[in-house]
N, C-alpha and C positions, 0 to 999 in steps of 0.2 A: 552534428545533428543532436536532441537533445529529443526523447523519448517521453510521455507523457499520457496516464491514463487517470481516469474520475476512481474514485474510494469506492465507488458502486461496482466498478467493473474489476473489485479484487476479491480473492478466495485464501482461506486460512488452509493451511496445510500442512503437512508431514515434512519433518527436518531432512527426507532426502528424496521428495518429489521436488528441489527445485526452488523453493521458497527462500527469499530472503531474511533473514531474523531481525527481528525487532523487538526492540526494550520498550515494552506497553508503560505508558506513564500517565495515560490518560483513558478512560471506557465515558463518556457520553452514549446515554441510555437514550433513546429518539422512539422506545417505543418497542415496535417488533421487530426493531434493527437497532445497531449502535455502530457508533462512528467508536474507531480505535487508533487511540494515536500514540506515536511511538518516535524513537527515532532507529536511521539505520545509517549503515556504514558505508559509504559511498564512495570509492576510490581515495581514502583515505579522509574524508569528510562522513562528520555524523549530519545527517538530513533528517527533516520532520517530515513525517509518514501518515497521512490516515489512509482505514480502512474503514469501508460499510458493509457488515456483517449481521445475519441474524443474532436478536439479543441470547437466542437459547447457546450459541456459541462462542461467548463472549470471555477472553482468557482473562486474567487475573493481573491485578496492577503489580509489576515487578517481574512477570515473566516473559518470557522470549518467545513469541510466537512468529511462524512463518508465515508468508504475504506471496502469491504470486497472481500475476496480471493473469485475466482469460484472457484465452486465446484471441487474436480479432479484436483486440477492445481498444490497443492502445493508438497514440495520435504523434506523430512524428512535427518535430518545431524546426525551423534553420539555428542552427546553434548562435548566428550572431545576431541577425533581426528578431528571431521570435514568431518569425509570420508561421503560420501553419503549411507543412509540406501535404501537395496532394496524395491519396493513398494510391 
């Protein structure tokens, strides 16, 4: 199964609420939000990461910011077709 949610439905957080860390390498300003991208460490893989966040919270290119899904938001895939598993 392979886990799966939109850059919308993610919240910046505290390094011990739970949050994944991500090396910001990219801030895209959209406005009164920004897409933040990053990559992170994935079972031994770096993976590319965005996040959509208000722009007043938007970290610094080079720093480590935490990323975690809300609750309810994300969308389960079959790990070998890709089809969407129902919730």
């Amino acid at each position: 199964m392979t886990i799966g949610f939109r850059p919308e439905h993610t919240e910046l957080v505290g390094p011990e609420d739970g949050g994944r860390p991500i090396q910001v390498d990219l801030v895209e300003d959209l406005g009164s939000d920004s897409d933040v991208c990053g990559t992170v460490a994935l079972e031994g893989h770096d993976e590319r990461f965005v996040v959509r966040i208000e722009s007043r919270k938007t970290p610094d290119l080079g720093e480590i910011a935490y990323v975690k899904p809300r609750a309810g938001a994300h969308h389960a895939f079959h790990a070998t077709t890709g089809e969407r598993l129902p919730d």
